[in-house]
LOMISE-91924 format. One record per residue (C-alpha): residue in one letter; x, y, z. Coordinates in steps of 0.2 Angstrom, whole numbers, plus 5000, padded with zeros to 4 digits. Example, Ala and Ser with C-alpha at 12.3 -4.5 7.8 and 13.67 -1.06 7.14 Angstrom:
<nodes>
A506249785039/S506849955036/
</nodes>
This chain:
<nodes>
X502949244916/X503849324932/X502449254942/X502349074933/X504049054935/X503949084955/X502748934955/X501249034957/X499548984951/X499149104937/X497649134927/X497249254911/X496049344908/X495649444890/X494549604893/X494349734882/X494249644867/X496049594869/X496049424860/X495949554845/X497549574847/X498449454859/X498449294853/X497649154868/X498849024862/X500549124873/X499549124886/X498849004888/X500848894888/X501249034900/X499849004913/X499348794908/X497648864907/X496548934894/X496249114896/X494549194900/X493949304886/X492049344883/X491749234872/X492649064881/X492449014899/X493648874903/X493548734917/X494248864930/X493148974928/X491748884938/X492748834952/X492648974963/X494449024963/X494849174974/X496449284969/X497649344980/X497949494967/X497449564951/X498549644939/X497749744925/X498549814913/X498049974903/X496249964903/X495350084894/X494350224903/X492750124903/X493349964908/X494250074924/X492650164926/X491849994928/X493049924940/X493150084950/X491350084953/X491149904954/X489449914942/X489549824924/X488749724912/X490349624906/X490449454913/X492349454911/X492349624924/X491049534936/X492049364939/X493549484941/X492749594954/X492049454961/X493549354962/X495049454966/X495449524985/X496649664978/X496649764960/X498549824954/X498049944938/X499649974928/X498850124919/X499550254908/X499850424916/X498650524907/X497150384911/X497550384930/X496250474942/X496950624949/X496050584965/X496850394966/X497150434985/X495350404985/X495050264977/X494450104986/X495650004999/X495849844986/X496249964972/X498150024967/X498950114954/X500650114944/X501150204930/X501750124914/X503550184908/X503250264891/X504950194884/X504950004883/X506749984888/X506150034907/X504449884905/X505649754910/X506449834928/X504649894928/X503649714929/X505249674939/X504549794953/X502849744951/X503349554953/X504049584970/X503149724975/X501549624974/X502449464980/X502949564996/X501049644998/X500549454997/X501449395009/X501249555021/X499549565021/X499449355024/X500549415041/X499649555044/X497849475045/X497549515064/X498749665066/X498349805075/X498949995073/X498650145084/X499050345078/X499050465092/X498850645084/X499150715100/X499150935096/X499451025112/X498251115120/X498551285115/X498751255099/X497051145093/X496151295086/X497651305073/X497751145069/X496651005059/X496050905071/X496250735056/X497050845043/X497050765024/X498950675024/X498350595039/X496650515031/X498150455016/X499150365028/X497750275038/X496850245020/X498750165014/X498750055031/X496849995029/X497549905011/X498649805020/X497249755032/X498049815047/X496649855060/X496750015066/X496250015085/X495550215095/X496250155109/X497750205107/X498650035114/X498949935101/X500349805104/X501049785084/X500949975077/X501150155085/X501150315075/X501450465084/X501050575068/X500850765077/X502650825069/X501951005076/X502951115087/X502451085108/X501951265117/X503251305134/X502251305147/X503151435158/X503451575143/X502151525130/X503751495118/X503351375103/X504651225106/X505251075097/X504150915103/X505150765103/X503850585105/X504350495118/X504750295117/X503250195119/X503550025126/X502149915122/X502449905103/X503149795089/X503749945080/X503550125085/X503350275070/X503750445075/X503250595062/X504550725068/X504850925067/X506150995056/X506951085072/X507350925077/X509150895071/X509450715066/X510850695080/X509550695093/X508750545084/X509050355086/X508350235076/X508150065079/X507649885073/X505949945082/X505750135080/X505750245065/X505750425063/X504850505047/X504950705040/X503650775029/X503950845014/X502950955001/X503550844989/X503450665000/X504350605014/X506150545022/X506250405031/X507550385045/X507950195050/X509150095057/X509950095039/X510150255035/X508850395026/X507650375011/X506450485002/X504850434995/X504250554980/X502450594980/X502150554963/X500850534949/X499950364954/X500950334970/X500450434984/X502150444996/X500850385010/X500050225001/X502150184999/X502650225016/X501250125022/X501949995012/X503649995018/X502849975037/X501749815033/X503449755027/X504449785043/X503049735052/X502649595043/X504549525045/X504349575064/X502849465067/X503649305058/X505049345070/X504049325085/X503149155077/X504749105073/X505349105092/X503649035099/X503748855106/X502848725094/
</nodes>
């Protein structure tokens, strides 16, 4: 109803034998179409619609299996795969994959609250949370991104040349179709994700390294070391300054500090990649804004 409501074009569909239990008749007045169910295929069903996004909620393990691997027999699972550019699955905590870091680009995951006085703030979040990924990902169609992992020289043996929180970040950015460009000069996006100590060169002594600005960018990332107090920091509309966690991450803007949780079914990486295809989105409507017609 949230996204009714908006004015967004809405269509149902009833998988997993769910017209067993949910009536079509809601739905149906909710949507102004008939829902899909495997037994009816109404009118819209054969006009080649494409989907934005794709909200499933609480599929069962076969019916995620099937979507997951993109092979099924079910015709209601095919037009879905088929049809939708990005899947949202809304999944019970126990049923979520404990590799969802891994899952493909177009696929997301988000726990369902298991007491039904949180559902409400919770669809709440989806609404605009997938609203906001719409919208981004419409700006964010020829964006480019750039992440220099730049480990000093004496300390490469040590150090992961991609090491795995890395892979999560670049995975999280690649849902928001942001290109990711080798080299290096990318005029929308710079990461500078090495938040490892720099090597003095005249007494070998482990220092602080502190990324210097970079000019031709829309909006500059810096992953920063712990010895790095946050006096020495100053972010702007244009710069932000991130420290890892164990337990996720703390953002530093303009605005003040957040932390992002790694949790169960949202990786800290895939949400901070989120947060950036906002900011950059809003940044790159700015700029079209101010261009002359």
């Amino acid at each position: 109803m949230l996204f009714s409501h908006s004015g967004t074009e809405v269509r149902a569909a009833l998988i997993d034998s769910g017209h067993e239990w949910l009536p079509e008749a809601p739905l149906k007045q909710i949507c102004g179409h008939s829902p899909l169910t495997g037994g009816h295929q109404p009118g819209w069903f054969f006009a080649g619609l494409e989907f934005d996004a794709c909200l499933i909620v609480s599929p069962s393990t076969l019916v995620q299996q099937q979507l997951l691997s993109g092979q099924t027999a079910d015709p209601v699972i095919e037009y879905l795969l088929a049809a939708g550019q990005t899947f949202h699955i809304l999944q019970n905590r126990q049923q979520i994959p404990s590799d969802a870091a891994e899952m493909p680009a177009n696929i997301l995951f988000s726990e369902l609250p298991t007491q039904p006085g949180k559902l409400s703030a919770f669809f709440q979040k989806v609404f605009s949370d997938t609203t906001a990924r719409i919208a981004s990902q419409t700006l964010l169609k020829r964006a480019t991104a750039s992440i220099l992992f730049a480990v000093p020289a004496a300390l490469q043996t040590l150090v992961p040349s991609r090491p795995e929180w890395l892979r999560r970040l670049q995975s999280g950015l690649e849902k928001y179709n942001i290109e990711l460009e080798k080299s290096g000069d990318a005029t929308d996006l710079f990461i500078s994700a090495y938040d490892g100590p720099a090597v003095d060169s005249a007494d070998n002594r482990l220092t602080a390294l502190h990324p210097a600005e970079k000019a031709n960018c829309r909006l500059q990332v810096d992953f920063i070391a712990d010895a790095i107090a946050d006096e020495a920091l100053a972010p702007t509309a244009s710069r932000i300054f991130v420290r890892r966690r164990p337990n996720g991450l703390i953002i530093i803007d303009r605005h003040g500090q957040r932390f992002l949780p790694d949790v169960c079914g949202a990786c800290c990486y895939e949400r901070l990649a989120s947060y950036l295809a906002v900011n950059l989105s809003r940044k790159l409507q700015t700029t079209a804004s101010e261009e002359p017609a």
